[in-house]
Structure formats: C-alpha cells, structure tokens
N, C-alpha and C positions, 0 to 999 in steps of 0.2 A: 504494500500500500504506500501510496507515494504521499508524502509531506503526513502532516496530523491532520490532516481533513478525514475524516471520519472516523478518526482514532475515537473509542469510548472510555469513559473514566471506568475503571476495572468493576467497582463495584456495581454501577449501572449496566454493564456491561453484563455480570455474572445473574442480574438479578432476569434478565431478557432473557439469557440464555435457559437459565433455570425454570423459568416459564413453558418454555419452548420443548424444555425435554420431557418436562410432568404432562402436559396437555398436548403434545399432538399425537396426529394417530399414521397410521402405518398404511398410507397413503401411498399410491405411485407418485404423487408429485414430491410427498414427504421422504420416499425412497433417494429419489435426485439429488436432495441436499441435505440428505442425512449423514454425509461427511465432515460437515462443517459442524454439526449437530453434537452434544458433549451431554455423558451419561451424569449422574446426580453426584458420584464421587467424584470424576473428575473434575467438575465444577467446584465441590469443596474444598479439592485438591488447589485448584485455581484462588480458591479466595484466602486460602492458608499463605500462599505466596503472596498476594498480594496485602495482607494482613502485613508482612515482616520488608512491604513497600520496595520486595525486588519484583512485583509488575503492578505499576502504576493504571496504565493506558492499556489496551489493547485493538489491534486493528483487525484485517484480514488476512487471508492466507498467501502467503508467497510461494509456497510449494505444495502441493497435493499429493498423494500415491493412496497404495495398496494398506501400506502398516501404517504413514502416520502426516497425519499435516503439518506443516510450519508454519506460523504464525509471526506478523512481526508486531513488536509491543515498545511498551516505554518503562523505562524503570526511574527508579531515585538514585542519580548518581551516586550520592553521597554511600548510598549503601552497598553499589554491585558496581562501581565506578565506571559507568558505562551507561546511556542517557538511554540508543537504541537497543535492544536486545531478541532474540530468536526464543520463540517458546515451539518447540517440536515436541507433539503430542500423539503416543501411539491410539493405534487403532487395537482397542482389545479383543474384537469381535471379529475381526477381519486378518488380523496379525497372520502369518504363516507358519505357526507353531513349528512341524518339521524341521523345517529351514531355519527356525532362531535352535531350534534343538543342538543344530551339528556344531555350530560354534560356541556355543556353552558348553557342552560336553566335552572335558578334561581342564576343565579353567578352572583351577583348584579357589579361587572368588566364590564360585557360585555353586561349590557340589554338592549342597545338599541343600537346593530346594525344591518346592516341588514340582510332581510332573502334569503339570494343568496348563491354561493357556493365560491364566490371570497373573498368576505366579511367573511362568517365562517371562511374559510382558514388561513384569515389574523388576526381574532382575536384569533384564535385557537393557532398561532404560539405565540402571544403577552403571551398568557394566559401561556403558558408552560415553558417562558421565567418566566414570574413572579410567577410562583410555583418553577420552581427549584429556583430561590433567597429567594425567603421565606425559602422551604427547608435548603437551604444551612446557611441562616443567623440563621436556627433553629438549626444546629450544625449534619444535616443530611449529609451522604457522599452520595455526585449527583456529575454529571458533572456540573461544575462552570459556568454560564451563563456569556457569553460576550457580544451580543447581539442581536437584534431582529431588521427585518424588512420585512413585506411584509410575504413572505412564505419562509424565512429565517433566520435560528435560527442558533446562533455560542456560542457556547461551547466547556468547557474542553475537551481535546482526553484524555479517558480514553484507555492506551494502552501505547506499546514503541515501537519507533522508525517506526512509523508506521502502527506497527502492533496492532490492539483491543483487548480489556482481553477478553476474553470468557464468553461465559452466565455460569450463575449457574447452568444450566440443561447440559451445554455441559460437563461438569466436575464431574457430579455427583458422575460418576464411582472412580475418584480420592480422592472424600475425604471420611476418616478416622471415627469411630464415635467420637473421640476426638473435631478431627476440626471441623463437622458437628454441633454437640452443641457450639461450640465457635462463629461458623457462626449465630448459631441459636440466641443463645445470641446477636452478636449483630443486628441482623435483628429485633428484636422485640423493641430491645433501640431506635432504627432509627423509628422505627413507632411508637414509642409513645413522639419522640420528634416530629414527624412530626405531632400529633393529637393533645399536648398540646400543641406546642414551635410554629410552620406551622400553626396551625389551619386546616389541611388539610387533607384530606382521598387520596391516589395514585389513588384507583379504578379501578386499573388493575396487581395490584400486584401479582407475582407471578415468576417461576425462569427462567422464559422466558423475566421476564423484573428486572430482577437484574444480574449485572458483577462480576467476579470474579477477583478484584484487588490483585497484587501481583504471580498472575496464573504465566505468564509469566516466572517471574524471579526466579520461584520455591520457595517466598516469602509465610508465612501464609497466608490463603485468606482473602480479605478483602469486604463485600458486598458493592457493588454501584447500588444504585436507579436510576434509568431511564425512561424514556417516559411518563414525567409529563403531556402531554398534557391533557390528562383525569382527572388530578387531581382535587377535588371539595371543598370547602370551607365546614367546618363543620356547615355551615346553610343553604346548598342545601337539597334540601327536600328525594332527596338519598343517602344522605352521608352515615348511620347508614348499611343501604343494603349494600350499595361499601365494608364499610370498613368490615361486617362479610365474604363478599366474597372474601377481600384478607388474611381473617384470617384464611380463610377456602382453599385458598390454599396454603396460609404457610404451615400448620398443615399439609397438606395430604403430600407435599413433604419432608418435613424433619421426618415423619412418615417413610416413604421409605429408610432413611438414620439411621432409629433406635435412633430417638429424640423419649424420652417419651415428649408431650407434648400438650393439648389438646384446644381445638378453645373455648371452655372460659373460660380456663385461659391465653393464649394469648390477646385476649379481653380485659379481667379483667387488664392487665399487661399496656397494651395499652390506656385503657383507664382513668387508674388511676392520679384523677389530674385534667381530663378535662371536659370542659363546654362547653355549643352552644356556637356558635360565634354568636355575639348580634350586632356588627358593620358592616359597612361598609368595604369590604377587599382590599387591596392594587392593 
C-alpha cells in the first residue's frame, strides 16, 4: 500500500476485522476474499502486538500466496526502531503441512512438537523468526525480525513509503552485466556468511525469493534474503541437497544475465571455512 492513505489505526482496524470474521457466512463471494479475512485468535494475536505499540497502523497486503499474506503496517519507532514494518501472517487452514513437515524434521528447535497442522504452523512461524536473526546477526541482508507469535511474524518492510522492492526476477530485464556481477558478488558473500556465520542453508533460494533493494529509488541494487521459513541448520540431514539446489539456481539465473560462473565454484566459495554444526541450535 502506497503512502498512509488508507492505512487504519490498529485498533479500529482489528475491531472491523473482528466483525467480519464473527458474522459473515460462507458465501462464494465471501470465499474470494476470504484470504484477507483473519480467524478470532489471530486477530487477538494482532491486538496483543499492537497493545506492546510494535503495530501501530495497519494497511493492505503487499504479497499474497498459498500459506500466508504480507501485510504492510506502521509501528512506534521508538519501540521496534523502525517507522514501516512487514507483518506476514500464515495461513492455518491452507498451510501445506507435508511440505512444512520435511524441513522441521531433524531441527533439533522444534522436535518435539506436535504432529497437527496448528502446531507446524506455529512452530514454523517461530522457526523463520529465528533464522532470519541468526541471518541477520551473521551480517546477512534479510528483513530484520521484530517478532513472532502464533502464525504471526513482524519484520523489516523492505520497501518505501509503502511501496515493496521488487523481486530479483521482476527486474531482471533492468540490470546491466556490470551490476548483474556486482549483485552476483554479493549474493554468494551473503550465502557463505549465512553457511559459516548462520550455520544455515535458505533451501529455497532462488530470484523469486531475493529483493531488489535500492530498485525503487533508482539506487544500485542491493540483494535481500527472504522467506526463511524453510531454512535448515547445517546438521539436518538435507542441508548439503538444499544448499547445491540453491547453488544450482543461482548459477542458472545469473547464467541468463551473462555471469560466467559455475555451481562448484559457487559451492566451493560458499562453503569455504565451514563445518557440520555439532551443537544444539538457537
């Protein structure tokens, strides 16, 4: 949502919604936009946050899918130091339980909760919260984690005034072979801080889930890592698979872009430095 025009104050905001989920009915029209649409805890969820005034404002959704929306909002600087902020809120009902399955299973975080779809959901959200701070505390450019609750994650807006940077794929056509290697350059820095600094493999890496910071404002691009949830501690027993599969589609897109550059020596670059993780991880 661009600029605070339509932005709503949280509380008025929560109390519309909360209307909306107790009284409507199950409508084909009410099917359409029943994505935007928030169950009774989640809205609680929402007003607990906005209680402790890290979301002020809330607007509409900048992103959509399957498992979950993102939302762009307003917080009190003073308390999340940070004016615009990203609220990404899973889908409980829609999530793809199998699929959040395989990367929880062996994350020594999360092994003993349970096996239901409310439960993944919510340790799924916790989990992505605590990969991007690891990330971010490894010197990786992510959206800055504020916080986590339930099937509620609040982070950095990466974006102005509103508005979202753009994926790397939506851009492609824009950049240069100059900037392409510069980008490239430093995508490969970020993923080898995130293997040796992180301990972490993304496992879904690729230019559909990295931003184009600086887009916007006709600034050099800058890459931003996103959608940590899948992220796997380099002691899950597929981390080594994940990680040649995001090195593999590194390679193939910035191939496109007339990067010489090939998937093992990206690898090599990446994994220079680094050991199994032998511990317990945060």
């Amino acid at each position: 949502m661009a600029g605070e025009e339509g932005l709503f104050e949280i509380e008025e905001w929560l109390r519309w919604e909360r209307k909306r989920a107790r009284t409507r009915r199950r409508t084909q029209e009410d099917r359409k936009v029943e994505e935007y649409v928030f169950d009774i805890p989640t809205l609680e969820c929402l007003y607990k946050l906005a209680k402790r005034r890290i979301i002020t404002a809330m607007g509409g959704p900048v992103s959509t899918g399957k498992e979950a929306n993102v939302f762009h909002a307003l917080s009190d600087k003073s308390v999340t130091g940070m004016k615009e902020i990203a609220v990404k809120i899973y889908k409980i009902e829609t999530s793809t339980f199998d699929a959040m399955h395989e990367y929880i299973i062996g994350d020594p975080r999360f092994e003993n909760i349970k096996k239901n779809k409310r439960s993944m959901v919510f340790a799924w959200t916790k989990k992505e919260f605590r990969n991007l701070k690891r990330a971010a505390d490894a010197g990786v450019r992510v959206p800055k984690p504020v916080a986590a609750d339930r099937n509620v994650l609040v982070m950095e807006f990466i974006g102005v005034d509103g508005v979202p940077e753009p994926l790397l794929r939506e851009v492609a056509n824009d950049i240069d072979k100059a900037d392409a290697k510069r980008i490239f350059k430093d995508l490969v820095s970020y993923m080898r801080l995130l293997y040796n600094g992180a301990r972490l493999v993304h496992a879904d890496l690729s230019e559909f889930n990295i931003m184009a910071e600086g887009y916007i404002e006709s600034e050099n691009i800058r890459p931003v890592l996103i959608d940590f949830g899948q992220a796997v501690l380099l002691s899950h027993p597929n981390a080594e698979a994940f990680l040649r599969r995001d090195v593999r589609n590194v390679a193939t897109f910035f191939k496109k872009l007339s990067v010489q550059c090939s998937e093992d020596e990206i690898l090599r670059l990446v994994e220079n430095g680094g050991r199994k993780e032998t511990g317990r991880g945060r």
